[in-house]
C-alpha positions in Angstrom: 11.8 -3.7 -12.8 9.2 -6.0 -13.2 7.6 -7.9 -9.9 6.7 -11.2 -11.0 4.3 -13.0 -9.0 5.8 -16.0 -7.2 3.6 -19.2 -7.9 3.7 -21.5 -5.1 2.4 -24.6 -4.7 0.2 -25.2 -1.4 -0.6 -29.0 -0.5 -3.4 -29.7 1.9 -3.1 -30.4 5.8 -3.3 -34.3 5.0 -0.8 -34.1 2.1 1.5 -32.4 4.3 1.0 -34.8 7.5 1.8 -37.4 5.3 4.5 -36.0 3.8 5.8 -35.8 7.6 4.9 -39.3 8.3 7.2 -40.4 4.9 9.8 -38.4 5.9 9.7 -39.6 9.2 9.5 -43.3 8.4 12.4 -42.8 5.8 14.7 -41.1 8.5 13.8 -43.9 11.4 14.5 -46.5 8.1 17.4 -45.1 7.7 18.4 -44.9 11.5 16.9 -48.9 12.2 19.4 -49.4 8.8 22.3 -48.0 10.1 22.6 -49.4 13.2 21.5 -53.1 11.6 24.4 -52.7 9.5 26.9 -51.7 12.1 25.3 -54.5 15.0 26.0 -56.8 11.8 29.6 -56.1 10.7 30.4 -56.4 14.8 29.0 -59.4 15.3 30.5 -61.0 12.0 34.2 -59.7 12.8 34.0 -60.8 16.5 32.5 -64.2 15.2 35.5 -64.6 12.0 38.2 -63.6 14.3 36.9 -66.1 17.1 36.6 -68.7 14.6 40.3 -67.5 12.8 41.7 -67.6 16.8 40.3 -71.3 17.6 41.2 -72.8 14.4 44.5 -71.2 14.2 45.6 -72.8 17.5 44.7 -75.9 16.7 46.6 -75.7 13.6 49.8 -74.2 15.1 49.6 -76.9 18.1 49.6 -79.4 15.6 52.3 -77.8 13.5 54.4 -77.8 16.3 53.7 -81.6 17.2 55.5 -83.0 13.9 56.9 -79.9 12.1 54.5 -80.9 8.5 51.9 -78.0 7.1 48.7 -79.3 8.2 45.9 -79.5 5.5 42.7 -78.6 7.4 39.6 -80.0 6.0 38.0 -76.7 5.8 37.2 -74.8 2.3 37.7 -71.2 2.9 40.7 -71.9 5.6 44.8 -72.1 4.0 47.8 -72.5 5.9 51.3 -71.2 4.5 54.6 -71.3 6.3 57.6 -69.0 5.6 59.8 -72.6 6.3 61.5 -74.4 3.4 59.3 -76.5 1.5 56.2 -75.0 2.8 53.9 -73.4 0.5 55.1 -69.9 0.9 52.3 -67.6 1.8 51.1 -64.1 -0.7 53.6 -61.6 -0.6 51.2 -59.0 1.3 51.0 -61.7 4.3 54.7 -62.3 4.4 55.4 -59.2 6.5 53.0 -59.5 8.8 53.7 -59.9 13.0 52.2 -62.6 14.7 48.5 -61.9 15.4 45.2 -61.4 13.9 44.8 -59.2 10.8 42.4 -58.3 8.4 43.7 -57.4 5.0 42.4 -56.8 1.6 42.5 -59.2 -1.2 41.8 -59.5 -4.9 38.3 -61.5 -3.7 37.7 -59.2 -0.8 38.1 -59.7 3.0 41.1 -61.9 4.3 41.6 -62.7 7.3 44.9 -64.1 8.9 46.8 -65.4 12.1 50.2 -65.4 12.4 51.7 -67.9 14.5 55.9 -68.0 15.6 56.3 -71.4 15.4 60.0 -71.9 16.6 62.5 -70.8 14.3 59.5 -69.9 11.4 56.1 -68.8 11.5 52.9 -70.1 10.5 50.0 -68.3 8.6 46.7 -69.2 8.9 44.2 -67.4 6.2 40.5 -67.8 6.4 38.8 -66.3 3.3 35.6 -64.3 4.0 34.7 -63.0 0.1 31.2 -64.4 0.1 30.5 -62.9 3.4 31.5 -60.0 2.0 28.7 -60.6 -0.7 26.4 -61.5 2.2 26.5 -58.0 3.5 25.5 -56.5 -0.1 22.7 -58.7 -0.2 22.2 -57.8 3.5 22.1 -54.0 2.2 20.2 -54.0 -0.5 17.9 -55.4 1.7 18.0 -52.8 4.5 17.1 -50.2 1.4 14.4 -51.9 0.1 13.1 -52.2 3.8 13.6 -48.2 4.2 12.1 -47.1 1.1 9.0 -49.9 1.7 8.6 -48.6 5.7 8.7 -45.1 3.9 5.5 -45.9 1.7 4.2 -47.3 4.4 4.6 -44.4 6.8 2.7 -42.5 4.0 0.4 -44.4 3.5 -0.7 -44.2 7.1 -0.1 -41.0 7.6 -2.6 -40.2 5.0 -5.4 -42.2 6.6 -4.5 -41.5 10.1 -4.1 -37.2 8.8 -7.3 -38.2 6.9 -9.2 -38.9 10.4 -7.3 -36.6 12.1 -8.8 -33.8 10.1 -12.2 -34.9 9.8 -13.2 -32.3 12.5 -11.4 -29.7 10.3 -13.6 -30.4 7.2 -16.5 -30.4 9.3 -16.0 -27.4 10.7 -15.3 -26.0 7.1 -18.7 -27.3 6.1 -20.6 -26.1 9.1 -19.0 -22.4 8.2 -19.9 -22.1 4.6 -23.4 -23.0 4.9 -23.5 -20.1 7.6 -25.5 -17.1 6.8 -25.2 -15.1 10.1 -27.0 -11.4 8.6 -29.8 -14.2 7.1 -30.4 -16.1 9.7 -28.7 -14.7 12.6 -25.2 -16.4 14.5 -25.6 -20.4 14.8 -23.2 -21.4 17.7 -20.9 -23.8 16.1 -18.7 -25.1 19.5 -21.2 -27.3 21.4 -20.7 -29.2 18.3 -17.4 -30.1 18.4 -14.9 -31.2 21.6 -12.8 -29.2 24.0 -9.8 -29.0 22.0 -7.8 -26.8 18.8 -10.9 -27.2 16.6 -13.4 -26.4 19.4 -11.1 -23.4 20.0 -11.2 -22.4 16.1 -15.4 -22.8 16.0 -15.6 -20.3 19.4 -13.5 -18.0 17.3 -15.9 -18.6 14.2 -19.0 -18.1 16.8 -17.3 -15.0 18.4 -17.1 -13.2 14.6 -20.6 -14.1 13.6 -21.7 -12.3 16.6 -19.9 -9.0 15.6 -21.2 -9.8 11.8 -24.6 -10.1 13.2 -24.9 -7.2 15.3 -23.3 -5.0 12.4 -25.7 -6.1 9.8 -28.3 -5.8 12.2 -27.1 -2.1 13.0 -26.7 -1.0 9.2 -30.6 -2.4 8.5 -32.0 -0.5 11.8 -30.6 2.5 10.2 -31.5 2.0 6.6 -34.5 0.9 7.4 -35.2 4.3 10.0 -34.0 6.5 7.1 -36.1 5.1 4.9 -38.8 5.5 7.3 -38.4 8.9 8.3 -37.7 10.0 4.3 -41.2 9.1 3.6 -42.7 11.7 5.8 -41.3 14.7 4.2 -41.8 13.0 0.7 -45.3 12.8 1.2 -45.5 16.2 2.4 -43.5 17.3 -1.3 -45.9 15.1 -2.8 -48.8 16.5 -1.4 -47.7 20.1 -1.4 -47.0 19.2 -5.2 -50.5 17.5 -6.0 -52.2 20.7 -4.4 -50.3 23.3 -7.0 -50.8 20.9 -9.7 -55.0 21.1 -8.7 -55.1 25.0 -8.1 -53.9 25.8 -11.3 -50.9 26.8 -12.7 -49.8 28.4 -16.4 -47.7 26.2 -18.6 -44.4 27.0 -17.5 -45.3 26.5 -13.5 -46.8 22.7 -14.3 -44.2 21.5 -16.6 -41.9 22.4 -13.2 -43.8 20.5 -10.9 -44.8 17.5 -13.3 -41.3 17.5 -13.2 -41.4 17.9 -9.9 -43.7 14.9 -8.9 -41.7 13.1 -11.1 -38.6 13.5 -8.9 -40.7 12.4 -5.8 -42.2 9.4 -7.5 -38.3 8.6 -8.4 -37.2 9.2 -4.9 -40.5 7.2 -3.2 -39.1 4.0 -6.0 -35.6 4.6 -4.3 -36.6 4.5 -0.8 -39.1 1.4 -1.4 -35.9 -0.9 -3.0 -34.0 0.2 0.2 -36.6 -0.8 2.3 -36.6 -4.0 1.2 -33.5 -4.3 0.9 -33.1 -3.4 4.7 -35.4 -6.2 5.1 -34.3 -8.9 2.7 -32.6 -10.5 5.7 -35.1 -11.0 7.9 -37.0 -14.2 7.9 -40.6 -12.7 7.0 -39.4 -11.0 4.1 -39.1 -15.0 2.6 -42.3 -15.6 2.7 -45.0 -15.7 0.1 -45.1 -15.7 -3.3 -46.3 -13.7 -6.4 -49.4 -15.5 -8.0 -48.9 -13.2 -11.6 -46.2 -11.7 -12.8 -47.3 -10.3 -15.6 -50.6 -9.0 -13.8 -48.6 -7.5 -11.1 -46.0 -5.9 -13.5 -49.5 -4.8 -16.2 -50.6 -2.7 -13.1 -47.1 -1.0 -12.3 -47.4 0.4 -16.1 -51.3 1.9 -15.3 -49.3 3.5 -12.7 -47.0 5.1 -14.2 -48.7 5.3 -17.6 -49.4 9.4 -16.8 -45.8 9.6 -16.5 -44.8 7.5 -19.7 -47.0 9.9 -21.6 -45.2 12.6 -20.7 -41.9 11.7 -22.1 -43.6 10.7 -25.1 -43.0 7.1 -24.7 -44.9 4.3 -26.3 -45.5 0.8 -24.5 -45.6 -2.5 -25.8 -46.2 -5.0 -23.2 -45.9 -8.8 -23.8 -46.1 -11.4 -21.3 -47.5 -14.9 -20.3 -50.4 -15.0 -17.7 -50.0 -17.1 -14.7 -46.8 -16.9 -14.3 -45.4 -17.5 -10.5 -43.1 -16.5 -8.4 -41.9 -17.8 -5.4 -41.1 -14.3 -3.8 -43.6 -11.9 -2.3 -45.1 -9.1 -4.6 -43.8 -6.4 -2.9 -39.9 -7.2 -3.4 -40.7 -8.1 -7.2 -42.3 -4.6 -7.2 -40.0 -2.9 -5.8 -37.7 -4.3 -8.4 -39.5 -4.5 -11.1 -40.6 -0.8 -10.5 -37.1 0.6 -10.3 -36.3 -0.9 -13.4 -38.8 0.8 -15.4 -37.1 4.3 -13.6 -34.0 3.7 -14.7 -34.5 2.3 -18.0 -37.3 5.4 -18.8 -35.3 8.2 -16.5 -33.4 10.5 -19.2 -36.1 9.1 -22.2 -37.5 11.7 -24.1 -40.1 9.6 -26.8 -39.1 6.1 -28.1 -40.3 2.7 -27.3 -40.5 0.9 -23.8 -40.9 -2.4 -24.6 -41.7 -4.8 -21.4 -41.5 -8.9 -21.9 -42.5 -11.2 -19.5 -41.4 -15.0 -19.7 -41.2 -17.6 -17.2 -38.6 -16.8 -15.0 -37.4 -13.8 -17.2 -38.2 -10.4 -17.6 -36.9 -7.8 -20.2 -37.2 -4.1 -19.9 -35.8 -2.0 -22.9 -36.2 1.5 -24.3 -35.5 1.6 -27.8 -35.0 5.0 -29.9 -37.0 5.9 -32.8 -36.4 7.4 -36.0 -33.7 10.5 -35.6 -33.7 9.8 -31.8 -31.6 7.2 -32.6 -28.6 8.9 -33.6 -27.1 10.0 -30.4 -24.3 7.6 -29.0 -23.9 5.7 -25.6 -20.8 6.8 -24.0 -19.0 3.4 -23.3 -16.2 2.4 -21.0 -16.3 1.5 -17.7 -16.6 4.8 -16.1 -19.7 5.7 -18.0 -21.2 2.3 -16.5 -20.3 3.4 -13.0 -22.1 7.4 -13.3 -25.1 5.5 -15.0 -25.2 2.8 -12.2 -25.1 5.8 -9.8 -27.4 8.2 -11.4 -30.1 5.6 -11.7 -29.9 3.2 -8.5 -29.1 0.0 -9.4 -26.6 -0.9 -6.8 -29.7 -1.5 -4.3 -31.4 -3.3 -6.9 -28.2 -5.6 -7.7 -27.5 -6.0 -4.0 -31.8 -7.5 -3.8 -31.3 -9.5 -6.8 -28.0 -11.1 -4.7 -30.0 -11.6 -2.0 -32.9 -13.2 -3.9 -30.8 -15.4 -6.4 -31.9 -13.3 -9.5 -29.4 -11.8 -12.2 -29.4 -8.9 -13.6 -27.9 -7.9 -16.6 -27.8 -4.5 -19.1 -27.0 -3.9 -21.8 -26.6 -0.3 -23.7 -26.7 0.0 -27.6 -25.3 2.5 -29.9 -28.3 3.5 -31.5 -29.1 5.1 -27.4 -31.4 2.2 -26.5 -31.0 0.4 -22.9 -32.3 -2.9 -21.8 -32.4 -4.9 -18.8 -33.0 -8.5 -18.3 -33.7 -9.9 -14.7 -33.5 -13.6 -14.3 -35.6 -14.5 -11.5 -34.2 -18.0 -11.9 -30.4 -19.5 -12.7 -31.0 -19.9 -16.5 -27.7 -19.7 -18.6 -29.6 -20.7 -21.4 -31.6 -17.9 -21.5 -28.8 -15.6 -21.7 -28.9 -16.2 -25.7 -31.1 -13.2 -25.9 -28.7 -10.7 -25.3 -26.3 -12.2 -27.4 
């Protein structure tokens, strides 16, 4: 069985409020409607059979006076008489006791008043047809009144909802320019009044606190591990450096070249999570980098012993001059973990380094028969790779910085890595 996902549709607070407003105008419409129709039909009966009750005494008195069907002088009045001679009146009237009665007719409403007028009766019929068509007109009218206080009842319910939530949508704005682990928790309710809102904005307040102090926890510890993992590195490095000058055969130095290497890989590792402990804190924001391509020229002389032992060759192009608006030791720290993981399992090729303005490239290309061993692809082989040579600290720095980073592994074994130390989409082209 298959478990479709149900698509709903989700209006906003003011679409909704004046949704409510519209359907509250329509139902009070309908209400005022309702009872202005029934108030109306009450108040024309009581009026027609007033009217019907007056004239038809006068009529019946004067009936009575000299025994003749009076002809009143009145349009929508008609007087019958069941006497003989006497215009007789419609068969559905001829029945009918003496009183008032409202019957139905071919035109509509009739309304009659029978009269016993000694030995025969007397009918007096007021025709009320074009009231009848009064009351359509009358409601139409009430409809078009409903469905116009409707609009209107949205209409302001969308610009009354549209105040009504300004505090909302300030709040909102207030919250996503927050950076709490940045910059620390900015108290948001002595901006806003005493009410649901105010409430909401303590609540926002009360969890960048806890996001604070757990940020602030996790970079006291990275940045004590970090710390106290430099103390026995140095010792290993030392100890190391030692062996290496006393002498060794062959066999004993390749192991602790290979050795020194591994500390100079860890020493990369714990510097990117130094500063990445620190990348929060406001100091770490300041200064720049006057040359890139000096700065990244002198991580190569440091690790040029160490290219020379994997038989790599280096070809290093860049542009002098070239600033950036982050201090030296962060672009270091990333530029020199780069270089580890794009050179880590290289055995001879080419490292080629480019430096542009706000782009640098990193790639280790095979040569000649080295070539011909594949890349595993596939996600999972991203992931061990991205473990084995630390990049998820360097990602998480170039998040915090603004920078992107992206790489890129061909078939022929070569690896590359672009950082963008700037949002440039058109520079992406080179990858491509």
């Amino acid at each position: 069985m298959n478990d479709q996902p149900i698509v709903t549709t989700r209006l906003s607070l003011r679409a909704r409020v004046a949704l409510t407003f519209a359907g509250l105008g329509l139902v009070v419409s309908a209400c005022v409607s309702a009872v202005a129709v029934h108030f109306s039909d009450a108040y024309v009966h009581r009026l027609i059979d007033e009217m019907l009750r007056v004239e038809g005494e006068h009529l019946r008195e004067m009936y009575a006076l000299d025994g003749h069907i009076p002809n009143p002088p009145l349009r929508h009045f008609d007087v019958y008489s069941n006497a003989p001679g006497a215009p007789a009146p419609p068969p559905a009237m001829a029945a009918l006791a003496p009183g008032l009665h409202e019957i139905e007719g071919d035109r509509g409403e009739v309304h009659a008043a029978v009269y016993n007028v000694g030995p025969n009766r007397l009918y007096v019929v007021l025709d009320v047809a074009e009231e009848s068509a009064r009351e359509r007109h009358l409601t139409r009218d009430l409809i078009a009144l409903g469905l116009l206080g409707t609009g209107l009842s949205a209409w302001l319910g969308w610009a009354w909802a549209g105040r009504a939530i300004a505090p909302v949508r300030r709040l909102a704005r207030r919250v996503e320019t927050l950076e709490p682990p940045r910059r620390g928790a900015t108290p948001l309710a002595p901006e806003f009044a005493a009410d649901e809102v105010g409430t909401l904005a303590q609540a926002f307040d009360r969890y960048q606190e806890k996001l604070h102090d757990y940020v602030r926890r996790e970079r006291a510890f990275t940045a004590d591990a970090s710390h106290e993992l430099r103390t026995p590195l140095a010792v290993i490095r030392g100890a190391v450096e030692v062996m290496l000058d006393s002498g060794a055969d062959a066999a004993d130095e390749a192991r602790l070249r290979r050795m020194q290497r591994g500390s100079d890989e860890l020493r990369d590792l714990l510097d990117a999570l130094l500063v990445l402990a620190r990348s929060d804190e406001s100091e770490a924001f300041s200064g720049r980098t006057p040359d890139l391509d000096a700065l990244i020229g002198g991580l190569l002389g440091e690790r040029a012993d160490m290219l020379r032992e994997k038989h790599l060759q280096v070809r290093h192009t860049g542009t002098a001059g070239i600033v950036v608006p982050a201090p030296p030791r962060v672009v270091s720290v990333v530029i020199a973990n780069l270089l580890r993981a794009a050179t880590q399992f290289a055995d001879g090729g080419e490292l080629a380094v480019d430096v542009a303005p706000a782009r640098v490239s990193v790639a280790l290309r095979k040569t000649g028969a080295q070539g011909n061993t594949p890349v595993p692809r596939g996600r999972g082989s991203e992931e061990r790779a991205d473990r084995v040579l630390g990049l998820g600290m360097i990602r998480r720095v170039c998040e915090r910085w603004g920078w992107k980073l992206d790489e890129r592994g061909e078939d022929d074994g070569a690896r590359r890595f672009v950082l963008y130390l700037a949002d440039s989409d058109t520079a992406r082209t080179d990858l491509g």
